[in-house]
C-alpha positions in Angstrom: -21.7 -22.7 -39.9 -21.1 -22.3 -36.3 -24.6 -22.5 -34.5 -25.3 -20.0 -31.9 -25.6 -22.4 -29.1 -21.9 -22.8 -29.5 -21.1 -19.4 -30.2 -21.0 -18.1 -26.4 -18.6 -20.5 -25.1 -16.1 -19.8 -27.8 -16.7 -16.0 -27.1 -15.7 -16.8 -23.2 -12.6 -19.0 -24.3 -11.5 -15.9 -26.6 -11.7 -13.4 -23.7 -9.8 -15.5 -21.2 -6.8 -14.4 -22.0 -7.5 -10.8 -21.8 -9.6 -10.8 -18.7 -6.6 -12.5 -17.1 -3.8 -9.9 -18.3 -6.3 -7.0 -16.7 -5.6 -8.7 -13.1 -2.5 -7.3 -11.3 -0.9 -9.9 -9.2 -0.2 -9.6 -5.4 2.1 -7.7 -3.9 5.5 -8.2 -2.8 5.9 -9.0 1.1 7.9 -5.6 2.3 10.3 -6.6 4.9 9.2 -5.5 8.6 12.1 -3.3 10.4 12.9 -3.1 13.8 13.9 -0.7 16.6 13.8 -1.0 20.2 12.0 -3.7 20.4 9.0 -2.7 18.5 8.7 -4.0 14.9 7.1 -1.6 12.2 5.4 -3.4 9.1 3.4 -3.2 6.1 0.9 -5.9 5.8 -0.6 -5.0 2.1 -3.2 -6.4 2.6 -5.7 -3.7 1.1 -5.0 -1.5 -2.1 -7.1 1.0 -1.2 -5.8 1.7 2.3 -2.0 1.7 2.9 -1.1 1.6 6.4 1.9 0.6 8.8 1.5 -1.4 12.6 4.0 -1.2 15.1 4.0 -4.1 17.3 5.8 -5.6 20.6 8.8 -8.2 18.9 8.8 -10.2 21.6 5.1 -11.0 22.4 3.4 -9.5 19.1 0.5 -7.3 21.4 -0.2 -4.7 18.4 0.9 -1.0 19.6 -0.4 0.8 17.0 -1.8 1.2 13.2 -1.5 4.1 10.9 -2.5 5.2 7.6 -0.4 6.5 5.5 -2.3 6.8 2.6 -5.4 6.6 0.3 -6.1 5.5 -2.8 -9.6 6.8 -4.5 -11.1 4.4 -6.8 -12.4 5.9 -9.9 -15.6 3.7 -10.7 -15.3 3.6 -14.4 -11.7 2.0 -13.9 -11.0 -1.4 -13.5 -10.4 -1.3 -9.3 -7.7 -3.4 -9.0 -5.4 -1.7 -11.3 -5.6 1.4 -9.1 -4.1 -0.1 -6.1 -1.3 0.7 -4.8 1.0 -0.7 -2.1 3.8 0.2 -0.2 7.4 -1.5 -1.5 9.3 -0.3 1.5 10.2 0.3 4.9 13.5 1.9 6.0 14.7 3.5 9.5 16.5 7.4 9.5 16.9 8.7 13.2 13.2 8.2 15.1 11.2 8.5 11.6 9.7 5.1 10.1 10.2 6.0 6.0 7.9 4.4 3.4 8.0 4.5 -0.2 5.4 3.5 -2.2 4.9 1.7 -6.3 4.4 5.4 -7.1 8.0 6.2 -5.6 6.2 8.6 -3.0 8.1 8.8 0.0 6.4 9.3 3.3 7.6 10.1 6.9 6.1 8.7 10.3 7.6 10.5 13.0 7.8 7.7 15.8 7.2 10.2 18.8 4.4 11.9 17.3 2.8 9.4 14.7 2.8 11.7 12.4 2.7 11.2 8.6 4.4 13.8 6.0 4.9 13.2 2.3 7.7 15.2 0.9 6.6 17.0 -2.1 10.2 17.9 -3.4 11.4 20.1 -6.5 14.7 20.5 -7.7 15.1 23.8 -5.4 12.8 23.2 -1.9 10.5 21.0 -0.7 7.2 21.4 1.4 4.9 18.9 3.3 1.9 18.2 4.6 0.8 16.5 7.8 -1.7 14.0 9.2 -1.8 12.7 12.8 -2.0 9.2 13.8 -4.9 6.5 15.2 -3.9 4.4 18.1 -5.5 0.6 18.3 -7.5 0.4 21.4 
């Protein structure tokens, strides 16, 4: 007979596995890209907030940060499992392009700072828009 002294330890060495297959592991680093000097990165640091900075290569002096998107935690979800980070960074033109875990694309026009996220069907797409926050 197992006494109940014993019985709560062997009820946390049962759950250990479980609780650790519920924790989603960090993200991969997304490769920074560059273009006239300034260099446009990711730093996923926060699931809840994805944004981009743009920084000075040569001295690192931060230009700018931007948000690109927002995740809403549901409270009677495990949080963690609702993040979601960016997975890429690409160059077209003067437009910064993200992609997301989700496969969402988004747009940053350089010139403006302007984010759109393409909302495509098989016959047209539409988008919306969201302006930009400079660092100070």
């Amino acid at each position: 007979m197992i006494r109940s002294s014993h019985l709560l330890p062997l009820l946390v060495l049962l759950a250990l596995p479980v609780i650790s297959i519920a924790k989603r592991s960090a993200p991969k680093p997304v490769p920074p890209v560059t273009k006239n000097s300034i260099l446009y990165s990711a730093p996923n640091n926060n699931g809840r907030v994805a944004y981009v900075t743009a920084s000075d290569a040569n001295t690192g002096k931060a230009l700018w940060k931007l948000t690109i998107f927002e995740t809403k935690i549901k409270p009677d979800l495990e949080e963690d499992v609702q993040w979601v980070f960016i997975t890429r960074l690409w160059l077209d033109g003067n437009s910064l392009l993200i992609q997301d875990e989700k496969a969402r694309r988004y747009r940053v026009d350089l010139t403006t700072k302007t984010v759109a996220r393409a909302r495509c069907y098989w016959f047209f797409c539409k988008s919306s828009r969201r302006g930009a926050s400079d660092l100070a």
